[in-house]
N, C-alpha and C positions, 0 to 999 in steps of 0.2 A: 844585439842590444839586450841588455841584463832587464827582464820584465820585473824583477822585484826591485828594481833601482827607482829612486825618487823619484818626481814628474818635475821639473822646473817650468814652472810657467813665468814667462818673458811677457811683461805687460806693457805696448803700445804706447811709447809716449808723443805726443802730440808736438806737433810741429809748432814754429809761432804762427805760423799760416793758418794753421787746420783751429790755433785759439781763437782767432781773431778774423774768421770768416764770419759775414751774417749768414746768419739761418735764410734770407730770403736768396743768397746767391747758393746756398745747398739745394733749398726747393728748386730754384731751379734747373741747375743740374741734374738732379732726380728725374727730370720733366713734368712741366705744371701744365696744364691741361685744362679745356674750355669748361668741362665740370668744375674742375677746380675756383677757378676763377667764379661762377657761379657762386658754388658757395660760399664764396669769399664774398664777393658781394652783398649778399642776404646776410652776413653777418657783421659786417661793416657797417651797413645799415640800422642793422639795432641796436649795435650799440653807439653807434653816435644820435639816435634815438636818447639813448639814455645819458650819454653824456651833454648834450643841450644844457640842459637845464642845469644839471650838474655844475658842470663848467662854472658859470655862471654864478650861480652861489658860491662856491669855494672861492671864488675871485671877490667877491660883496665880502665875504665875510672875512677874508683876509685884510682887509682894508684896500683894496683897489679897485678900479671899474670894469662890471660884469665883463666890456671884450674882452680884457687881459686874459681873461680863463678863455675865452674862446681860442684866442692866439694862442696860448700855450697848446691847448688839445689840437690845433690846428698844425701849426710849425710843430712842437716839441713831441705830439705824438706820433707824426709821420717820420720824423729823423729817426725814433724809436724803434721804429717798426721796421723801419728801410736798412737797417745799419744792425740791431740789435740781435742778443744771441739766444731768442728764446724765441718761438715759431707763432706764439698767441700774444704775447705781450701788450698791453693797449696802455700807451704814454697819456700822461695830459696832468693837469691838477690835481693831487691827492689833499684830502682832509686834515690827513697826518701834518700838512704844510701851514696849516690857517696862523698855528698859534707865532712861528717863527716868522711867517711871511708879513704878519700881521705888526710882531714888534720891529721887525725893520723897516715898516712903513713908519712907524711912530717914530725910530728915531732917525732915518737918513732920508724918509721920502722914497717919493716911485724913482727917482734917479736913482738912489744909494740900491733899493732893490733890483737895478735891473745891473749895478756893477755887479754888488751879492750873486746876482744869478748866473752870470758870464763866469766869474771866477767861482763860485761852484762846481759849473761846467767844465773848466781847465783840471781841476779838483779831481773829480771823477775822472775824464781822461787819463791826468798821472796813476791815478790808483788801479783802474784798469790795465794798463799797460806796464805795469812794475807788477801785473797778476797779484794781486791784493786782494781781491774779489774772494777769494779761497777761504779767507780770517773771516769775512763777515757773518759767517754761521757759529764762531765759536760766539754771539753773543747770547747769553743765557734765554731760555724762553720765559721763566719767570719776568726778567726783564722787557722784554718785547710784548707781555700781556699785560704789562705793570703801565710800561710809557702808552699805550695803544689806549688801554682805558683812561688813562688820567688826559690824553689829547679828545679823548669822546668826551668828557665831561667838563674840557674848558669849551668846547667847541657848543654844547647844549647851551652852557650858561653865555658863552658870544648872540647867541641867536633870541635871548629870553627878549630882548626889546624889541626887535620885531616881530616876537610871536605875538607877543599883547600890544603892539601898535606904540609903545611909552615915549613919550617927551621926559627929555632929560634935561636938566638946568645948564649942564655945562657938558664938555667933551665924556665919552665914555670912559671909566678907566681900562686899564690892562692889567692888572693884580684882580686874582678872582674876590677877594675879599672885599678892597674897595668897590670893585665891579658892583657885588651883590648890595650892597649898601648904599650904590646911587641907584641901584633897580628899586631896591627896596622905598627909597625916598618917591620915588617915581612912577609910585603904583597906584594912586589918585589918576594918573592919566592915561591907563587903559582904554584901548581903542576898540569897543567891541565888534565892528566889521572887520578888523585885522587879527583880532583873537579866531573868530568865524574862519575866514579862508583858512587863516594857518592850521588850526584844528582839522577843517574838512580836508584837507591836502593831505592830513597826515592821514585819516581813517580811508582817503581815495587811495592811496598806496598802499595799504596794510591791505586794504581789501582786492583790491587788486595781485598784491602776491600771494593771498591768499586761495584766493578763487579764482583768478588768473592769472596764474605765475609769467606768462608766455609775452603777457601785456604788458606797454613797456607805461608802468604803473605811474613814474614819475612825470613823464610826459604827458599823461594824460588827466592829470591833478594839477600839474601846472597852470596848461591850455585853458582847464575848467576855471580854473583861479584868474585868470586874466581876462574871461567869455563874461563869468559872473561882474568884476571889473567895470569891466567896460559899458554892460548892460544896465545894472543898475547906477551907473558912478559913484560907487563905493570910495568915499572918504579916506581914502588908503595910499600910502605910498606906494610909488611904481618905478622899474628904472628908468620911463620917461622923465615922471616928476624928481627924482633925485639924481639922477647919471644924466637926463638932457638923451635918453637912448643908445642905439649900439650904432657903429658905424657900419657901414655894406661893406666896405673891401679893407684887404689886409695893409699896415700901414709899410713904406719903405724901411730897410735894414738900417737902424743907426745905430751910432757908439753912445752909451751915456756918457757925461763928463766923466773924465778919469782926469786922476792926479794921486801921487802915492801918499797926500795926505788921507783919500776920500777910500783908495784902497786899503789902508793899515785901518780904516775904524771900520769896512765893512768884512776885513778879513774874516771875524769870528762869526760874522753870521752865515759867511761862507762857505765855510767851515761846517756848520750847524749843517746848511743846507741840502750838503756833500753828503755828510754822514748819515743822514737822514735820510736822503735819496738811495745811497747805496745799499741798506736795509730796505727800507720800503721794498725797492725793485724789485733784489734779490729773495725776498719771504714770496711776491707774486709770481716769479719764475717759477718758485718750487711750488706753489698754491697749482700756478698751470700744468707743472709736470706731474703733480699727482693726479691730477683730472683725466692728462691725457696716454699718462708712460712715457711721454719722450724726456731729454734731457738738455735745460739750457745750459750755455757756456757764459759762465758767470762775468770771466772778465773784460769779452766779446760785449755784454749786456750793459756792463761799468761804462766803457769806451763810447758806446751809444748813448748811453744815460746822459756822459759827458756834453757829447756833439751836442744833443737836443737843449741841453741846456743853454748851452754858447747860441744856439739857434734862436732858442725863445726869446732871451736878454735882450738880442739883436733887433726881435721884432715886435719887441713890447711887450712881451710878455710873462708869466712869474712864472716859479720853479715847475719844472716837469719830471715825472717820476711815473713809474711803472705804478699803476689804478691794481687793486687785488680783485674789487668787485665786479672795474666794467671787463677785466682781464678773464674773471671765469664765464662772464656775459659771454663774451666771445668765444669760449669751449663750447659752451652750452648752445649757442644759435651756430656749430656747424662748420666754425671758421677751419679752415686746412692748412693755412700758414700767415708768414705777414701780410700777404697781401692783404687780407681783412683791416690790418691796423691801418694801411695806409687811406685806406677806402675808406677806412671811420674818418679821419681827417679831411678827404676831398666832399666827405656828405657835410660834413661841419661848414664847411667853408662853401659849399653851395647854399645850405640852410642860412646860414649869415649874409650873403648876397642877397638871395630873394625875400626871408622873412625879419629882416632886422626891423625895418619899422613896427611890425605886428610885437616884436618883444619889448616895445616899449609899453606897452600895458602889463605886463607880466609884476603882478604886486608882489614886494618885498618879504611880505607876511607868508605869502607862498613858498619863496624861495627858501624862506627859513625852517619851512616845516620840511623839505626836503633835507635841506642837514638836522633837523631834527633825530629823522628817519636814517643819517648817516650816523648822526653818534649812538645812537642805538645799534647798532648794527656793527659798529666797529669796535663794542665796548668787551665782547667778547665775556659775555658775563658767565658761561659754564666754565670756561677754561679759569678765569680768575674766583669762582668757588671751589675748583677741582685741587687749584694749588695752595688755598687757603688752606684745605683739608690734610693735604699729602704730607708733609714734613715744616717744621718750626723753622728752619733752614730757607725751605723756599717761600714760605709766608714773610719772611719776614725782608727778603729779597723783594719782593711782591709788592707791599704795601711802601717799601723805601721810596722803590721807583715810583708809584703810583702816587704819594702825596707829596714828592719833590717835584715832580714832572707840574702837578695841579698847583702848590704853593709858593715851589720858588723858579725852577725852567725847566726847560724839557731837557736840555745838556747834562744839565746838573745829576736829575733825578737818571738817564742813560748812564752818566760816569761814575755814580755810589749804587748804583743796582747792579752795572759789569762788578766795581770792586768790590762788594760783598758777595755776586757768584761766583767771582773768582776764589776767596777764600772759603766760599762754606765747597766749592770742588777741592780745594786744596785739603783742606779738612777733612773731608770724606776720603781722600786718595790716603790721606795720613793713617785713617784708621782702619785701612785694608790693610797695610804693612805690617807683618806679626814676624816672630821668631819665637824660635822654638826648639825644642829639646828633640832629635830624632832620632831613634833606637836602629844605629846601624847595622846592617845588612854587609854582608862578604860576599865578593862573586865565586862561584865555585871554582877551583883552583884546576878542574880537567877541562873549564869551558876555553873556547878559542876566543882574540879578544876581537875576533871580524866575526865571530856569529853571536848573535841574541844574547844580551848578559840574563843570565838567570839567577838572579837569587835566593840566597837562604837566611834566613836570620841566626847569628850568633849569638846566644844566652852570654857568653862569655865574656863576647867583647862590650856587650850592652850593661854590664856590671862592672866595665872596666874603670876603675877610677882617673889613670889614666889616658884616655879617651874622651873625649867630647866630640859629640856633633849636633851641629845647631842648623837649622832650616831657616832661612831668609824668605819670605812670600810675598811678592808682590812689588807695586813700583815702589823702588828706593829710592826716596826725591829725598831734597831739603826739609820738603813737613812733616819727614818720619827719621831723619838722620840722626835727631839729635836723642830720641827714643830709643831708638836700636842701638845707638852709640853706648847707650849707658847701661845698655842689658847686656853688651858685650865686654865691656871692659871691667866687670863685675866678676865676669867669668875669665875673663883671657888669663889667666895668671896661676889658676885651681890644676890642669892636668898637664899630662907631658908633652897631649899630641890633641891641636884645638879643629876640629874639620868645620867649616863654613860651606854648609848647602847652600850655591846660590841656584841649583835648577828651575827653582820656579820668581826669578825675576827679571823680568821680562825688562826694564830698562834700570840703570843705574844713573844718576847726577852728578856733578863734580861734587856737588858737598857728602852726599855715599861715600865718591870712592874717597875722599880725603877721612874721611870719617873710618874707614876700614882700614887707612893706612895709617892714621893713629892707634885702631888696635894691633895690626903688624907691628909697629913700630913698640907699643907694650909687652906681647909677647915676646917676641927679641930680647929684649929686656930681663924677661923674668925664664930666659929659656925656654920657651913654648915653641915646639914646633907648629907653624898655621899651613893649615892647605885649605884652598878653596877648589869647591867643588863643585860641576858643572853647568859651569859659566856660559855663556854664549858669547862668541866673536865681539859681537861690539859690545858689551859688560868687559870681558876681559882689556878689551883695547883700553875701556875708559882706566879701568881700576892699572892697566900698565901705564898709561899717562902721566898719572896722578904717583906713581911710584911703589904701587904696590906690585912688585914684580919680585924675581928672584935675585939671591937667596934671601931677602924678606920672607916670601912665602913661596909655596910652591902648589902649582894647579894642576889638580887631576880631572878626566873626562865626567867623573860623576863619583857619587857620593860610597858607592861600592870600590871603586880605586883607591878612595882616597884612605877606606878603613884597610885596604889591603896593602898601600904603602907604607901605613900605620905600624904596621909588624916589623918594618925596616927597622932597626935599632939606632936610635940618633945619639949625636955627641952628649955627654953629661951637662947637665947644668949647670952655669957657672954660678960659683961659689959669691954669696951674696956676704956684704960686709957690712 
């Protein structure tokens, strides 16, 4: 074997089996072990600690009744866990969900939401399993910091009425603008026992992560909120007094009414839900693999995502999506693979059996200062001054999504935040692409052409009028075709012998190579012999597709060839009339 010969490294592609294994049937084959299981426990436990109350809230304040968040974290985040392709993953209600989950409660009701949540879940399945899951990283992070803040900041102003306790004349709205302007009307009726707990909830969990990061803060501000309640009969809403409380055991599997009229109008919000999920999940996979080095399997993760959806719908409850926060919970207390997530779900649904009556004191005002404490935290605010600062380009990416997402939907503001990053990358890819005047080099005429070209520069041929050579750099797409088109055809027509360095471009488009074959096809024309030069296998295939091939042009291995076939003497010019 020749040691100066290349290395070909042959990269391992994966089976459909090895895509679409869970992570909990790998740990097990690894072999899981009674430690294991331990600490899986111990971390199961805390964060279904922290997801209680969680739950809970994001269910209230999506418009639905606190169990529905219980059932989801219960059902949607053990299918998660059990099924999914990330080792920490923790299912259940995310925040990101309140503003969507919330208008499809206003316009189809708990039934339309639980079709929305079934067909979500089919949603995801397809996606995952057509391996889709791949694309969900190309969406911009300006975008993703854009919609993340602007869902923190409908979600603060969802929760303003029961921070300050307020009676409202008529239904809430859902437009932040009107919103603010029935709050506003509605601040005569400030409840200062409900302004009280909500405030103290929030300063019990600051200080608590503060000074006791370990302490499961929210829990413990809750408990306090409902102790105080109870004790002094604090004038306050409670989910006794407005839910009637939670129920002990989990409800039977049903279908909601389905009919393809009730299907085609919750389509879109299914849609919404999917897409929304699919992100979500897939940013918390990667949140946990940088925590821990490992690597989830994104479309393994989609597939799960799906199941637990179809799951939740089933058993009454709303969208379930991979948690970021209670997900790195679970890095942090220890967890060693899924079994933690399933164990957060079986501690759920023990807590729900024995203490459901005790959470009917749990005041409203409480509940909201926890999502208070969540849009704060989800609002991401170094990351959104960081790209305020960085570029014009991604600020203004930034604030699209950020005040479509807050004024008009979250869909909206996601789909002009992708399409203005997609052009300001296009833009940018455009102004990488140069060309250029390059002062050709001759290989020496004793070298061999199997060892090392070395070259020398010719004064000669670099003052040759007839001679050109030009250097192409970078990617040759459609958003620089039409640039480069018009620097070349400027020139194709000036010497005898036109050389095109394409060594340094690394992919070519069909509009390139059609672009390159109209200047072939000019040169030809005006007698211009064109050679391209050192092309790489798939650039040449494209520009031979496209019909830039011989005797149009003719291709040498690189830009030293091509001055040395230069010297050939070509046919005369034809005579122009």
């Amino acid at each position: 074997m020749n040691p100066s010969a290349p290395t070909t490294l042959h990269l391992h592609q994966p089976s459909f089996v090895e895509l679409f294994t869970p992570k909990l049937v790998t740990i097990l084959r690894e072999g899981y072990r009674l430690a294991d299981l331990r600490a899986d426990a111990i971390a199961g436990l805390t964060v279904a600690i922290v997801a209680l109350p969680l739950s809970m809230a994001i269910a209230i304040a999506s418009g639905a009744t606190p169990d529905r968040g219980l059932y989801t974290a219960i059902v949607g985040g053990f299918v998660i866990s059990a099924l999914g392709g990330s080792r920490f993953q923790i299912g259940g209600p995310a925040g990101a969900f309140i503003i969507l989950v919330a208008a499809t409660v206003a316009r189809h009701g708990i039934d339309g939401l639980l079709l929305a949540t079934i067909l979500s879940g089919l949603i995801l399945l397809a996606i995952g399993l057509l391996r889709l899951g791949t694309y969900i990283k190309f969406i911009p992070y300006p975008v993703t910091v854009g919609f993340t803040a602007g869902i923190a900041v409908i979600i603060f102003a969802s929760q303003i009425k029961e921070l300050l306790g307020l009676t409202l004349a008529g239904r809430e709205p859902g437009e932040i603008i009107p919103k603010l302007a029935a709050l506003a009307t509605a601040l005569p009726t400030v409840n200062p026992a409900a302004v009280a707990l909500a405030m103290s909830t929030i300063v019990a969990i600051a200080l608590c992560k503060r000074l006791r990061p370990h302490w499961p803060g929210m829990l413990i501000a809750v408990t306090a909120a409902a102790l105080a309640t109870w004790l002094f009969d604090l004038p306050v809403d409670t989910i006794a007094t407005r839910y009637g409380g939670i129920p002990r055991t989990l409800p039977l599997p049903a279908l909601p009414e389905i009919s393809a009229e009730r299907v085609a109008a919750v389509l879109p919000d299914a849609v919404a839900f999917a897409l929304l999920g699919a992100i979500e999940s897939l940013l918390s996979a990667v949140v946990a693999d940088g925590m821990t080095g490992r690597r989830h399997r994104a479309n393994c993760e989609l597939v799960a995502q799906g199941a637990a959806n179809v799951a939740s719908g089933l058993f009454g409850g709303i969208c379930a999506t991979g948690t970021i926060a209670r997900t790195a919970t679970n890095v942090r207390a220890g967890a060693r693979g899924p079994v933690a997530g399933m164990l957060h779900s079986a501690f759920l649904l023990a807590f729900m059996l024995v203490a459901a009556p005790l959470a009917g004191y749990i005041p409203l005002a409480a509940l909201a200062g926890v999502l208070a404490i969540v849009a704060w935290n989800m609002a991401e605010k170094h990351a959104f001054a960081t790209l305020l600062a960085s570029s014009r380009g991604d600020a203004v990416v930034l604030l699209a999504t950020f005040l479509l997402t807050i004024f008009r939907d979250l869909t909206e503001g996601i789909l002009v935040g992708f399409g203005l990053g997609t052009l300001l990358f296009l833009h940018r890819m455009a102004e990488t692409v140069s060309v250029e005047s390059h002062r050709p080099f001759v290989a020496d005429d004793a070298a061999d052409d199997s060892a090392d070209l070395r070259t020398r520069y010719d004064p000669a041929q670099a003052t040759d009028p007839d001679l050109m050579v030009y250097r192409i750099s970078g990617a040759f797409f459609f958003g620089a075709a039409s640039t480069i088109g018009s620097v070349l055809d400027r020139i194709a027509d000036r010497p005898k012998t036109f050389i095109l360095d394409f060594s340094a471009v690394p992919f070519l488009d069909s509009t390139a190579a059609n672009t390159i074959h109209g200047v072939a096809r000019k040169a030809q024309r005006n007698g211009v012999r064109l050679i391209i030069a050192g092309s790489s296998r798939p650039v040449r295939r494209a520009l031979w597709n496209h019909g830039v091939r011989p005797p149009l042009v003719r291709f040498a291995r690189s830009s030293e060839r091509a001055v040395a076939a230069a010297r050939i003497p070509s046919a005369p010019r034809p005579e122009t009339r």
